[in-house]
LUMDO-174746 format. One record per atom (N, C-alpha, C): residue number from 0; atom name; z, x, y. Coordinates in nm, 3 decimals. Layout:
MARFI, num, atomo, w, u, v
MARFI, NUM, CA, Z, X, Y
...
END
This chain:
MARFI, num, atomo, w, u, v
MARFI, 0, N, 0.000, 0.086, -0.117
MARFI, 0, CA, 0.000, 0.000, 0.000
MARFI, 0, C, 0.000, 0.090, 0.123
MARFI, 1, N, -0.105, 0.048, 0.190
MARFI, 1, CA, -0.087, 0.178, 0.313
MARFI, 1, C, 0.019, 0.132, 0.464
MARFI, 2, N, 0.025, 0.237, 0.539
MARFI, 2, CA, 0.175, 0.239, 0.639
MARFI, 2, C, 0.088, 0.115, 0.750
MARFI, 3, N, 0.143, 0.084, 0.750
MARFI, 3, CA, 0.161, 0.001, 0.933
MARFI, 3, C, 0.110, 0.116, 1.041
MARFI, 4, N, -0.020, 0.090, 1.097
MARFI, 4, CA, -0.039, 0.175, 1.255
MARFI, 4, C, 0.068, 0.127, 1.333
MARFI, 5, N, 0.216, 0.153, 1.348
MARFI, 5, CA, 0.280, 0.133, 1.439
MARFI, 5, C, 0.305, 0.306, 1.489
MARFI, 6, N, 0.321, 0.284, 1.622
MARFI, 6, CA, 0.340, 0.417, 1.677
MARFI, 6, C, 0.519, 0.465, 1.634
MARFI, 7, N, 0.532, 0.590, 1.660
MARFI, 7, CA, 0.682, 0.627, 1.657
MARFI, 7, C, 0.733, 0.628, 1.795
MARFI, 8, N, 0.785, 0.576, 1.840
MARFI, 8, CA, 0.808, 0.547, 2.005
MARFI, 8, C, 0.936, 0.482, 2.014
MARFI, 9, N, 1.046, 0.540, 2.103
MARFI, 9, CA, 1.157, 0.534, 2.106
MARFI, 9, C, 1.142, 0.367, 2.163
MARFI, 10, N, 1.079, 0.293, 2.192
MARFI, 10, CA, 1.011, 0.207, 2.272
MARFI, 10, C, 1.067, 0.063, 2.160
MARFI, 11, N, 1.020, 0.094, 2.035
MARFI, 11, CA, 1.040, 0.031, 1.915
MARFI, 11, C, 1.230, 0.054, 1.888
MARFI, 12, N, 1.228, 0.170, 1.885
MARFI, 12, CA, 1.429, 0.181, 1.852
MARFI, 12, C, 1.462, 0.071, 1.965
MARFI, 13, N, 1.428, 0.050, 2.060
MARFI, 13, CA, 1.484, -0.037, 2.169
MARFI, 13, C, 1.471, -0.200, 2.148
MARFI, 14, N, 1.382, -0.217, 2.077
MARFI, 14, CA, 1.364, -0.345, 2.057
MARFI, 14, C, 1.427, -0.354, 1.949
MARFI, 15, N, 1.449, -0.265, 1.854
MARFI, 15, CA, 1.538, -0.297, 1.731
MARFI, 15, C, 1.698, -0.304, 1.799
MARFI, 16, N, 1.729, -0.242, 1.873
MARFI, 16, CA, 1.823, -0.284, 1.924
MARFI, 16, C, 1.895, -0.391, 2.009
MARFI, 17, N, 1.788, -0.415, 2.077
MARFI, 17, CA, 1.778, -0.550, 2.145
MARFI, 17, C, 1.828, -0.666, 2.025
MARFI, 18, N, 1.700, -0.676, 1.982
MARFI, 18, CA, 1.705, -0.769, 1.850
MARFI, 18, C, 1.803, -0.778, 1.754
MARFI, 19, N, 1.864, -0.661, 1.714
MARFI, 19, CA, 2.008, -0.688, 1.651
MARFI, 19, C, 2.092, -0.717, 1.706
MARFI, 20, N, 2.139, -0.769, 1.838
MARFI, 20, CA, 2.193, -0.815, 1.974
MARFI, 20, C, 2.155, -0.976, 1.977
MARFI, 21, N, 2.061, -0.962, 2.011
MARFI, 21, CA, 1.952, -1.090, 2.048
MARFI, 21, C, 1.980, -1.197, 1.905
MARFI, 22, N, 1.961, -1.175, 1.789
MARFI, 22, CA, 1.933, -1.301, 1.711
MARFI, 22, C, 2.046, -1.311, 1.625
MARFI, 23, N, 2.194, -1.200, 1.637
MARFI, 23, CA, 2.287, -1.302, 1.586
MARFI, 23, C, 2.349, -1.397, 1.717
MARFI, 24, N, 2.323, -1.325, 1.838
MARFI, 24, CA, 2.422, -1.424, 1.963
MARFI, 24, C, 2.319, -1.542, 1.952
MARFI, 25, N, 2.186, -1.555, 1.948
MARFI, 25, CA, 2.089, -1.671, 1.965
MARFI, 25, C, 2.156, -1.779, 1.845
MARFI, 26, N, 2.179, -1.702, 1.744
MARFI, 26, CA, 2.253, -1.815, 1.594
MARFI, 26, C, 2.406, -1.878, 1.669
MARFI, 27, N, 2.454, -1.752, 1.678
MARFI, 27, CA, 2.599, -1.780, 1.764
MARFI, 27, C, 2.599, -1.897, 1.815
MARFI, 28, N, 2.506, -1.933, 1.952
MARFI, 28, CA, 2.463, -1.977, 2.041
MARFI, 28, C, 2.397, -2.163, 1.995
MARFI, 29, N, 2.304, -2.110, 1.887
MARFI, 29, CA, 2.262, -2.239, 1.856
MARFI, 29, C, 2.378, -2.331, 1.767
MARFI, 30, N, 2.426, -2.275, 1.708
MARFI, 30, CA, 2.560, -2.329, 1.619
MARFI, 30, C, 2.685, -2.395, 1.706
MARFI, 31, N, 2.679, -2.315, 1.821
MARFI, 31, CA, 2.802, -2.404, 1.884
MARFI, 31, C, 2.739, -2.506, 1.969
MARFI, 32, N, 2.571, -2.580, 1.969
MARFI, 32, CA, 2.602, -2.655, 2.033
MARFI, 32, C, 2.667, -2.774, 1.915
MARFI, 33, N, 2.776, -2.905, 2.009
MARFI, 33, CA, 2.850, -2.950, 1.935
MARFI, 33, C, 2.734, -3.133, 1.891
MARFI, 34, N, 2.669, -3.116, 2.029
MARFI, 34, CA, 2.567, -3.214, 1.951
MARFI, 34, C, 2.439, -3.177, 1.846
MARFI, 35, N, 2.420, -3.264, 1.709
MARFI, 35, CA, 2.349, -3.249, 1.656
MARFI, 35, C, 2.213, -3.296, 1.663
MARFI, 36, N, 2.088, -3.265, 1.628
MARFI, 36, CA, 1.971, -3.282, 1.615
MARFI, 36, C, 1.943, -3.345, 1.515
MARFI, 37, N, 1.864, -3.469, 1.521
MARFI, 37, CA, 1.837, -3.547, 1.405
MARFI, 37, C, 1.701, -3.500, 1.382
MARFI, 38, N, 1.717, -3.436, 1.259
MARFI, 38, CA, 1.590, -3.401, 1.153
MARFI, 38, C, 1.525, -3.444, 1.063
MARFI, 39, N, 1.578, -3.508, 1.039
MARFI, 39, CA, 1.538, -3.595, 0.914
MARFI, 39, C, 1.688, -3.625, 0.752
MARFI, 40, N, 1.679, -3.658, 0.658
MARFI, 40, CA, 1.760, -3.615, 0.562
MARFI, 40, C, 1.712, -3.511, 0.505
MARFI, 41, N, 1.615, -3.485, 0.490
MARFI, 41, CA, 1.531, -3.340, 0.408
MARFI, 41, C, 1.622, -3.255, 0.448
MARFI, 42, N, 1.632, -3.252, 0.563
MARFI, 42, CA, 1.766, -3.075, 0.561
MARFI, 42, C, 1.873, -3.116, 0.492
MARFI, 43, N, 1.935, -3.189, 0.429
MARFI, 43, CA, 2.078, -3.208, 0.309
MARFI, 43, C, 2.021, -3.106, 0.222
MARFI, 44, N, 1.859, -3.096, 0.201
MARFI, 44, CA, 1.878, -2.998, 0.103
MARFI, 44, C, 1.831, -2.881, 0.130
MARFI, 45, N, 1.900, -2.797, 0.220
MARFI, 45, CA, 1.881, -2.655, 0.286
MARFI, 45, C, 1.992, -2.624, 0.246
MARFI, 46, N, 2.113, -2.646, 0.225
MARFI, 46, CA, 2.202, -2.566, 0.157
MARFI, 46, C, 2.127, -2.535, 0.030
MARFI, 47, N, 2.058, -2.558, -0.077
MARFI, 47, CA, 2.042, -2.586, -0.208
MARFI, 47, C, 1.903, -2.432, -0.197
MARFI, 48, N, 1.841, -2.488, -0.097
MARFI, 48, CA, 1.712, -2.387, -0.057
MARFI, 48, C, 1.758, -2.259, 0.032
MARFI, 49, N, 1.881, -2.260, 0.064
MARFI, 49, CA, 1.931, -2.104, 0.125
MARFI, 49, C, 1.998, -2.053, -0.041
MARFI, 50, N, 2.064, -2.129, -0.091
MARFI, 50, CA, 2.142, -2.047, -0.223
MARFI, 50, C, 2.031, -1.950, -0.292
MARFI, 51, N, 1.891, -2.054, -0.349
MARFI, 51, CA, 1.767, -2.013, -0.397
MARFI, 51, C, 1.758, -1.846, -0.330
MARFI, 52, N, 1.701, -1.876, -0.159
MARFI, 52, CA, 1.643, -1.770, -0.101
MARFI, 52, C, 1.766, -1.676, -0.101
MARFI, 53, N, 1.869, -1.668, -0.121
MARFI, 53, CA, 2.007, -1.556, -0.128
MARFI, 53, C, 1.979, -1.485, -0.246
MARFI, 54, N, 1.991, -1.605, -0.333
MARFI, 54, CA, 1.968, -1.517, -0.527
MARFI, 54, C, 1.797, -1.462, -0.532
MARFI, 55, N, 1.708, -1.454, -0.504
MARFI, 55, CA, 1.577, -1.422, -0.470
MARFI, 55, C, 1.592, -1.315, -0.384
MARFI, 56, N, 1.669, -1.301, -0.247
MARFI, 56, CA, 1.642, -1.177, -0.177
MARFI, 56, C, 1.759, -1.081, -0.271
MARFI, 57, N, 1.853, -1.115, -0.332
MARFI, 57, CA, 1.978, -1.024, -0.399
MARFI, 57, C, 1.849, -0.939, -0.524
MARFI, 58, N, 1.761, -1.041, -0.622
MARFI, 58, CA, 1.680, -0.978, -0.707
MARFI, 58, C, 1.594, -0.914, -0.645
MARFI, 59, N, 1.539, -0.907, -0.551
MARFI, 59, CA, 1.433, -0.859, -0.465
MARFI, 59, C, 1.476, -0.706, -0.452
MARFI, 60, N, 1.622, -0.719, -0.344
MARFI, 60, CA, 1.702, -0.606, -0.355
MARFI, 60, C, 1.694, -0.504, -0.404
MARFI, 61, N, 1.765, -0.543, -0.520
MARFI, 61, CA, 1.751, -0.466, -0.637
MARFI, 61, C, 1.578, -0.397, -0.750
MARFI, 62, N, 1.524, -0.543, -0.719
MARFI, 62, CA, 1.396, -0.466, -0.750
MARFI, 62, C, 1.325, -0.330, -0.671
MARFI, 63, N, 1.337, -0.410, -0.552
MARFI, 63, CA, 1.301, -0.275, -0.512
MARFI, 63, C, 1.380, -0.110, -0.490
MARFI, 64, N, 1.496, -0.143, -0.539
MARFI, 64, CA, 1.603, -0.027, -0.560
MARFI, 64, C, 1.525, 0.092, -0.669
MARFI, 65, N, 1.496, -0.031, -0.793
MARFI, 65, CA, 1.435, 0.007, -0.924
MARFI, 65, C, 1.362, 0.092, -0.926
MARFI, 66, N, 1.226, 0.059, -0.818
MARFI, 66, CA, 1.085, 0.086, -0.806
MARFI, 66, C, 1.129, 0.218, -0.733
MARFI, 67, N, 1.229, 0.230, -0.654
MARFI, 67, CA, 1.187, 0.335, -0.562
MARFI, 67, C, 1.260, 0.436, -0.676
MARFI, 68, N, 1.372, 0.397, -0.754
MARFI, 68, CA, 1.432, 0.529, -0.826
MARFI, 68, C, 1.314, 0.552, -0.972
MARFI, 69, N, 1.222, 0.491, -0.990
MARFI, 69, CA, 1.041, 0.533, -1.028
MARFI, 69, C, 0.991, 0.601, -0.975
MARFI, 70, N, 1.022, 0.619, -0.875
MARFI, 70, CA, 0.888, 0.647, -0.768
MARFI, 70, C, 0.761, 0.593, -0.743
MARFI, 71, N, 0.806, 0.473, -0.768
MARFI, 71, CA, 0.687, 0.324, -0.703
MARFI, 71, C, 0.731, 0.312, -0.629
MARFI, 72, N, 0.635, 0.373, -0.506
MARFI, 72, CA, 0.630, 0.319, -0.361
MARFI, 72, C, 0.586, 0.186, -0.368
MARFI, 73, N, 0.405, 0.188, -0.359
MARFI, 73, CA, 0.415, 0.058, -0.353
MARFI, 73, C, 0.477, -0.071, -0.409
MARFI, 74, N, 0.538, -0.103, -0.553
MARFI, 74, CA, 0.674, -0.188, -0.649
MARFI, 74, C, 0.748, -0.196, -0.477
MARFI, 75, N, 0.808, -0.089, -0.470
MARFI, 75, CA, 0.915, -0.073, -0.375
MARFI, 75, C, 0.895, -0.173, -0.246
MARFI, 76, N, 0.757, -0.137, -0.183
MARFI, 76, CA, 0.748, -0.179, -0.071
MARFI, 76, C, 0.713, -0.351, -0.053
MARFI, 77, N, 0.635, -0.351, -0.174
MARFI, 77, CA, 0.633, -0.492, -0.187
MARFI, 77, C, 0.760, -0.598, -0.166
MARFI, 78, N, 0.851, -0.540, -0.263
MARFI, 78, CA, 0.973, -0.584, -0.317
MARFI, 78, C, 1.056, -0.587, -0.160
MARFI, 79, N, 1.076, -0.476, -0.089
MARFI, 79, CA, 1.170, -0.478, 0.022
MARFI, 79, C, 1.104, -0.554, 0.128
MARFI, 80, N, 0.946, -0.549, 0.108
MARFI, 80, CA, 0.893, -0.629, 0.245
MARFI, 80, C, 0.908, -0.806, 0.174
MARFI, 81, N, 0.915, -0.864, 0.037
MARFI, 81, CA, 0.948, -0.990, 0.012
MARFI, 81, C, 1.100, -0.998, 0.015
MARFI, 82, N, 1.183, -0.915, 0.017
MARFI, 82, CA, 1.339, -0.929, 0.090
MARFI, 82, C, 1.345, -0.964, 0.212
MARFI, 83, N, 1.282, -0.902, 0.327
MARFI, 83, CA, 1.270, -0.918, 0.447
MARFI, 83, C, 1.201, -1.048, 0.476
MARFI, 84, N, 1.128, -1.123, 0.411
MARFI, 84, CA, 1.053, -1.209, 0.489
MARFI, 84, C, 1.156, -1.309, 0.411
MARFI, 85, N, 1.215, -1.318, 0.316
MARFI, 85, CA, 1.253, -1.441, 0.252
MARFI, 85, C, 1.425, -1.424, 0.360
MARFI, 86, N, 1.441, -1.303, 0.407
MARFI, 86, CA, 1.571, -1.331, 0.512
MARFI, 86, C, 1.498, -1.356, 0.613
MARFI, 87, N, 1.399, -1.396, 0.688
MARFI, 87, CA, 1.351, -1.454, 0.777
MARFI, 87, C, 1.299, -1.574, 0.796
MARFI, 88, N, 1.292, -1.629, 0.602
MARFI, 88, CA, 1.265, -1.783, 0.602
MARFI, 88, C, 1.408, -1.854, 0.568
MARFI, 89, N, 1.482, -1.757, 0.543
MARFI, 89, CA, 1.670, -1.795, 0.549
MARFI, 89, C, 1.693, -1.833, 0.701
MARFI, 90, N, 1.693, -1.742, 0.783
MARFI, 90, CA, 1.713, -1.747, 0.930
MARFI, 90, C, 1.694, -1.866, 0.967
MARFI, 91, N, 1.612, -1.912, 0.933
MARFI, 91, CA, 1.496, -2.067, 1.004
MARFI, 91, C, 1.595, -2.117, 0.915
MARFI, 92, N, 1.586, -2.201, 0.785
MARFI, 92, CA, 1.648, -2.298, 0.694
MARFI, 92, C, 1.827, -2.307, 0.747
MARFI, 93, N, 1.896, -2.196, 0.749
MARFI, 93, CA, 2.025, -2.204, 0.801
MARFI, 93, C, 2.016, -2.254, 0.933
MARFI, 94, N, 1.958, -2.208, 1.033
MARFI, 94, CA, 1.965, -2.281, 1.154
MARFI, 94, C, 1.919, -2.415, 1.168
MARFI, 95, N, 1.791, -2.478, 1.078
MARFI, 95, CA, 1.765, -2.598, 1.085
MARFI, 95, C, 1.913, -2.686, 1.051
MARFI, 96, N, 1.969, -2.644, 0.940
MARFI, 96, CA, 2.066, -2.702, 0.889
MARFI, 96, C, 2.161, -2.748, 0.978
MARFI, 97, N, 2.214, -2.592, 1.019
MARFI, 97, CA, 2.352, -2.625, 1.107
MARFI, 97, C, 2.282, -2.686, 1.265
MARFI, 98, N, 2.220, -2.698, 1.330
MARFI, 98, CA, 2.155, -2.761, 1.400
MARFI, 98, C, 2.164, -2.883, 1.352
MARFI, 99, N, 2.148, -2.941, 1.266
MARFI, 99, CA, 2.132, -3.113, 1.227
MARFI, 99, C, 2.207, -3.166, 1.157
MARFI, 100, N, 2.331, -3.110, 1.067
MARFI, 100, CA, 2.425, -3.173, 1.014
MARFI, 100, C, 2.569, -3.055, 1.043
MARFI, 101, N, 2.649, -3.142, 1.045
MARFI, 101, CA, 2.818, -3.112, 1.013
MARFI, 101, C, 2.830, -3.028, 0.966
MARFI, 102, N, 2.948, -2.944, 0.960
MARFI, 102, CA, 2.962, -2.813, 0.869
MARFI, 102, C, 3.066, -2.919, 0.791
MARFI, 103, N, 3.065, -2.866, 0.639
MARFI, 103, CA, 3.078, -2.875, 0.514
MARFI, 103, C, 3.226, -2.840, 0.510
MARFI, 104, N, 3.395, -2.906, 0.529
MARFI, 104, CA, 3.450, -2.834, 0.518
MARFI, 104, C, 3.480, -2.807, 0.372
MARFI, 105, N, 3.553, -2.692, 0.331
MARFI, 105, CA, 3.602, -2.635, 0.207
MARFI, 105, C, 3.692, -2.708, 0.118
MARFI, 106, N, 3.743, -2.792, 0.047
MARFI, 106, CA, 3.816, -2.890, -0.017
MARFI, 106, C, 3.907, -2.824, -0.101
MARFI, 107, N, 3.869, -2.658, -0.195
MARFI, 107, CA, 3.930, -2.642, -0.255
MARFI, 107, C, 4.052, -2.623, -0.215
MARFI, 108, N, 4.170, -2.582, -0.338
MARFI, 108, CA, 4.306, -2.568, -0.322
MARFI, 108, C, 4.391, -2.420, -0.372
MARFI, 109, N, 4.468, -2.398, -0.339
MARFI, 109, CA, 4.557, -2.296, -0.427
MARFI, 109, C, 4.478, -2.141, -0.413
MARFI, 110, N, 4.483, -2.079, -0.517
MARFI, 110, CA, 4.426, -1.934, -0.509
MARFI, 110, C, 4.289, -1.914, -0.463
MARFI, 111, N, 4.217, -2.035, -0.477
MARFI, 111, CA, 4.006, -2.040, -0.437
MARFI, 111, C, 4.019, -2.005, -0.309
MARFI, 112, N, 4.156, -2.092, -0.201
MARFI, 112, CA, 4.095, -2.116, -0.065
MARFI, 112, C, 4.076, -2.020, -0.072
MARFI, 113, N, 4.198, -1.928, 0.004
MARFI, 113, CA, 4.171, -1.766, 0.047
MARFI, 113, C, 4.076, -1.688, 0.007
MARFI, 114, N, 4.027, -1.683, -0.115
MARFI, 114, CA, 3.917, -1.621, -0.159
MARFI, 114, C, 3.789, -1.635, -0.107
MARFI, 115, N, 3.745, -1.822, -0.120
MARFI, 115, CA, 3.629, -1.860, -0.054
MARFI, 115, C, 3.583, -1.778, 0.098
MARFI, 116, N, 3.741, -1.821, 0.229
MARFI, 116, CA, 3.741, -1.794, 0.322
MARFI, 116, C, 3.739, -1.622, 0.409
MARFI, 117, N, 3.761, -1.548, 0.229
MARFI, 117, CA, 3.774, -1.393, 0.231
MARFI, 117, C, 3.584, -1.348, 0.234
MARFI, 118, N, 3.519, -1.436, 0.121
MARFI, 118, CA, 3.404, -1.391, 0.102
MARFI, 118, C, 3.354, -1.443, 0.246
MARFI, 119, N, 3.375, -1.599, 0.281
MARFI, 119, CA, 3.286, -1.627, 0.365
MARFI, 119, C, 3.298, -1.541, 0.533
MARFI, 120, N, 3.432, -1.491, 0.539
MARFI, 120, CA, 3.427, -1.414, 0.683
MARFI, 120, C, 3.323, -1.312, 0.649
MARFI, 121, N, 3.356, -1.200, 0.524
MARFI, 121, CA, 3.306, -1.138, 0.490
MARFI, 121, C, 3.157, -1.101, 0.534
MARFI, 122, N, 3.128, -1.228, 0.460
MARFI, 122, CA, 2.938, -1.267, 0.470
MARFI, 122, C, 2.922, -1.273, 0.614
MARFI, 123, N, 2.954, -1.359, 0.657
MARFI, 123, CA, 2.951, -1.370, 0.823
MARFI, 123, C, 2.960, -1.216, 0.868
MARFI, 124, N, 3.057, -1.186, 0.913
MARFI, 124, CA, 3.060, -1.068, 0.969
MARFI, 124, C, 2.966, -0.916, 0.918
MARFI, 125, N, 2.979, -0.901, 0.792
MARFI, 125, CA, 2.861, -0.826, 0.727
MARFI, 125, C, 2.704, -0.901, 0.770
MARFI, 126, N, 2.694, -1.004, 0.763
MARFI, 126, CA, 2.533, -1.018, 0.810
MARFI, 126, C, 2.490, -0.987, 0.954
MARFI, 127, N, 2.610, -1.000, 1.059
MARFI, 127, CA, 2.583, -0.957, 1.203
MARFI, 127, C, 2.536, -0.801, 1.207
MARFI, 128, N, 2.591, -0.747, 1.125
MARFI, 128, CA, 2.597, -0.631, 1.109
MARFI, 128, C, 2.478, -0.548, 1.072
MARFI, 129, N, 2.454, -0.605, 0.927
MARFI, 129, CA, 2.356, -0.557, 0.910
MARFI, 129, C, 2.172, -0.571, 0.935
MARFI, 130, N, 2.166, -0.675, 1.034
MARFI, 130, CA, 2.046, -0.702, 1.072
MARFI, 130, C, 2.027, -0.566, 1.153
MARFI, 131, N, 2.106, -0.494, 1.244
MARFI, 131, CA, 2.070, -0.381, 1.306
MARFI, 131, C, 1.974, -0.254, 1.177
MARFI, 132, N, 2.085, -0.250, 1.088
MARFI, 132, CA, 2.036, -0.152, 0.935
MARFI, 132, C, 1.897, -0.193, 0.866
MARFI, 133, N, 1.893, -0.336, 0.867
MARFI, 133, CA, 1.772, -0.398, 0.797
MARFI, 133, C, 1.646, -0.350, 0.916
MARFI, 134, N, 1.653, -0.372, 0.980
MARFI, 134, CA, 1.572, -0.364, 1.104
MARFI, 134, C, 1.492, -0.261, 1.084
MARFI, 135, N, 1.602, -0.136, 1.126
MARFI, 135, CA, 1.527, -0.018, 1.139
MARFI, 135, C, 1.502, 0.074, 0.959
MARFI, 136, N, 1.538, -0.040, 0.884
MARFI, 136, CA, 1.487, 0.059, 0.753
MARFI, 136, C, 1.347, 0.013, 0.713
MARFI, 137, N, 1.375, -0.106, 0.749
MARFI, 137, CA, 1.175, -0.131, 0.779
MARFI, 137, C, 1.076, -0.101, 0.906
MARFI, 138, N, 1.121, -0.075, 0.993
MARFI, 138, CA, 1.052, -0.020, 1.068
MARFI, 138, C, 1.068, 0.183, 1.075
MARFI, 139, N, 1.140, 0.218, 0.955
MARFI, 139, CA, 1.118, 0.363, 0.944
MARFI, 139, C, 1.021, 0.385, 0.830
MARFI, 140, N, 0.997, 0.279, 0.731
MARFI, 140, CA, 0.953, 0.259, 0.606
MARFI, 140, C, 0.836, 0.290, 0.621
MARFI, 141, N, 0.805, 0.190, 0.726
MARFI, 141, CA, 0.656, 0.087, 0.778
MARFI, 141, C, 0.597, 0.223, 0.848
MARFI, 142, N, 0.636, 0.309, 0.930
MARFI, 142, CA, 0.625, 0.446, 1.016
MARFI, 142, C, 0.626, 0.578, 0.923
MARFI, 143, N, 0.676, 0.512, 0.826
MARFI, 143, CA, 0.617, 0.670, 0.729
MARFI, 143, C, 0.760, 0.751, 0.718
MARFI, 144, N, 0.890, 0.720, 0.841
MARFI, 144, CA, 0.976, 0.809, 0.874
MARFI, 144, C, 1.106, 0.842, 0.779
MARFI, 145, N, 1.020, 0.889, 0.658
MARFI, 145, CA, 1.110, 0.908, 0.519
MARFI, 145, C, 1.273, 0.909, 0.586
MARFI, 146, N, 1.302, 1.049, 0.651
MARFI, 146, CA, 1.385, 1.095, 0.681
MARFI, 146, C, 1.507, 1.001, 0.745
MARFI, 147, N, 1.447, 0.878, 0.851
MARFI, 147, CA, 1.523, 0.789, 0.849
MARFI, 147, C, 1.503, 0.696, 0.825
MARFI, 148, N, 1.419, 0.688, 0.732
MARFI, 148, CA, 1.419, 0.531, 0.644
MARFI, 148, C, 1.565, 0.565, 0.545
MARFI, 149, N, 1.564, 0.644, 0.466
MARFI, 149, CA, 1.709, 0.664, 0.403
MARFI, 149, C, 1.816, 0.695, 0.473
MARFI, 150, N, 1.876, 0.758, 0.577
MARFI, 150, CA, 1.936, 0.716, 0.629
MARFI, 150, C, 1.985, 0.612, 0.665
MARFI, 151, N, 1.914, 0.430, 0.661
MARFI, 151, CA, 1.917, 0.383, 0.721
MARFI, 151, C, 1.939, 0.301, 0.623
MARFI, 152, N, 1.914, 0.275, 0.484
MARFI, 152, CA, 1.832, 0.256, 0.369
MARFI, 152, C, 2.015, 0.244, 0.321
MARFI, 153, N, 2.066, 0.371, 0.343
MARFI, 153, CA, 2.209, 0.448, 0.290
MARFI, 153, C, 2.329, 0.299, 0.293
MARFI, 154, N, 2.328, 0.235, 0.443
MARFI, 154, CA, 2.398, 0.136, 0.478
MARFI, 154, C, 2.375, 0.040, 0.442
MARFI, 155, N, 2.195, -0.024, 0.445
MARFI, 155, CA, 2.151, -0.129, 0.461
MARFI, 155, C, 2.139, -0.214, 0.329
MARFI, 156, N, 2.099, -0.122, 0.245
MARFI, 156, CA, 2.116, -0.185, 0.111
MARFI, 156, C, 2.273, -0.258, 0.019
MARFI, 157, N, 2.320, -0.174, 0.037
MARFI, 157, CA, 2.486, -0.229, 0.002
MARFI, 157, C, 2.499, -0.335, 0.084
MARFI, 158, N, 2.525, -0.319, 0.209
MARFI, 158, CA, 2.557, -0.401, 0.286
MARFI, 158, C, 2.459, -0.534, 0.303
MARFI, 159, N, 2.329, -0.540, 0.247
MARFI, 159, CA, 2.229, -0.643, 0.273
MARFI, 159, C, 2.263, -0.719, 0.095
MARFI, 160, N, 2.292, -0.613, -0.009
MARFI, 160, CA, 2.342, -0.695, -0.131
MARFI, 160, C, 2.449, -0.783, -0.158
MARFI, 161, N, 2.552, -0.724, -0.054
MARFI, 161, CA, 2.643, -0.796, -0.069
MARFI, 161, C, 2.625, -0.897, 0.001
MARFI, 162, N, 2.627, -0.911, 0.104
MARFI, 162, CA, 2.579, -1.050, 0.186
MARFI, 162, C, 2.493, -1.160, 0.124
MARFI, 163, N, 2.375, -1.095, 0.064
MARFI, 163, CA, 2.256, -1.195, -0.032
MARFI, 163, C, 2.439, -1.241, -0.159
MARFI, 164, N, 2.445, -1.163, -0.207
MARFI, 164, CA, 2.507, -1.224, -0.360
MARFI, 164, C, 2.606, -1.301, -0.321
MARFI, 165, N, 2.707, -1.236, -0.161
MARFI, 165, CA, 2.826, -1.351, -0.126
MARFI, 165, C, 2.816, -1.487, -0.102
MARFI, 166, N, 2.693, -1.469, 0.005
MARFI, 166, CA, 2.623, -1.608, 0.023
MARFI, 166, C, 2.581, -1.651, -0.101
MARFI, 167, N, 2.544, -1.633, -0.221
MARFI, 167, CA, 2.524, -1.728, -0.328
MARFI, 167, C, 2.694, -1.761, -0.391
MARFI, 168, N, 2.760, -1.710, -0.394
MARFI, 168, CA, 2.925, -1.696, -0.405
MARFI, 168, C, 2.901, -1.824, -0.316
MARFI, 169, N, 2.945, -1.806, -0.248
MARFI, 169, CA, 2.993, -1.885, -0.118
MARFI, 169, C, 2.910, -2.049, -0.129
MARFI, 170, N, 2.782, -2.061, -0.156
MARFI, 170, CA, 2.707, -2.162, -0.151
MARFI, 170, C, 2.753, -2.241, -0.288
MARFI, 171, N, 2.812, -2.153, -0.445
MARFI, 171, CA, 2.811, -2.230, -0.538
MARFI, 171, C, 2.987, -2.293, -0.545
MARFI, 172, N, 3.073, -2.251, -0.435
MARFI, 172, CA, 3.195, -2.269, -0.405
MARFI, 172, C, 3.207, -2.395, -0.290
MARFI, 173, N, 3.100, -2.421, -0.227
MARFI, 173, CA, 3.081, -2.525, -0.158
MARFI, 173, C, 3.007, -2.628, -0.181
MARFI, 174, N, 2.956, -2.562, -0.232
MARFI, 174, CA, 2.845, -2.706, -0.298
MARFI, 174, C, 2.922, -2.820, -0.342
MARFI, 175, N, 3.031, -2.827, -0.427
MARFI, 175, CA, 3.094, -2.929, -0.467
MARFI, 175, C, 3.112, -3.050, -0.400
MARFI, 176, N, 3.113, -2.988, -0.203
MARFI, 176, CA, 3.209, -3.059, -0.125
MARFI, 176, C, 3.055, -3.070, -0.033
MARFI, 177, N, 2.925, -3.067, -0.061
MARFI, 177, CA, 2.835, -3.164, 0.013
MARFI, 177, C, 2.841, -3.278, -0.024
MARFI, 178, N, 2.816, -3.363, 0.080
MARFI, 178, CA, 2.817, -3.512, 0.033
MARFI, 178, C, 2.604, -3.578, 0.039
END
């Protein structure tokens, strides 16, 4: 698979920075407004279609972990560029959601709560996080820039697995309590 003509231009680090700024406060932002948007019922089942796209980008993940300790680039690139786009058709589906219905509270009892509420800060706070890491390991990938694509690669992967697998954690711990 050949590289992306994108230039190497500090020009690009800036917009990756921006952007890891920019689209968790924009989620932030859209989530607290307190009125909802009527969408239709079809979004009831975007919880069901984010769990899917979580367990899909978690195998993705890892596939492309596989490919690269092969030395299949292209396996690899395929695999990390269908991680990336299926967290960008997550992005959309979660925001449609919380945009148009109620948040879901947690029902369980006893030893689950804390746990649920351990993974789910977790996830939360790890995904703000790592959109900065995701960012620039595809745009070092895409640029050829071995040197800090792994570097970048080092954080982003752990931290982008756990988030994909918590959020499926988290989605099969709530599910009970959609109505």
């Amino acid at each position: 698979m050949a590289t992306l003509l994108i230039e190497k231009k500090p020009k690009y680090e800036r917009i990756i920075n921006i952007l890891a700024v920019v689209v968790p406060v924009a989620v932030a932002a859209l989530l607290g407004i307190r009125q909802k948007i009527e969408l239709g019922a079809w979004t009831k089942v975007l919880p069901h279609v984010i769990g899917v796209i979580n367990s899909l980008t978690a195998i993705l993940l890892l596939t492309g972990y596989y490919f690269i300790k092969k030395k299949d680039i292209t396996g690899h690139r395929r695999s990390m560029t269908g991680a990336f786009l299926l967290g960008s058709v997550f992005l959309v589906c979660y925001i449609l959601y919380h945009i148009s219905n109620e948040s879901t509270p947690f029902g369980g009892q006893g030893f689950v709560r804390p746990v649920y509420y351990f993974l789910l800060i977790s996830h939360i706070l790890l995904s703000i996080v790592v959109v900065w890491f995701v960012l620039r390991a595809v745009y070092f990938g895409y640029t050829n820039q071995i040197v800090q694509h792994r570097k970048a690669v080092k954080w982003a992967m752990p931290i982008w697995l756990y988030v994909s697998i918590s959020g499926v954690v988290v989605y099969l711990m709530i599910s009970p309590y959609y109505t």
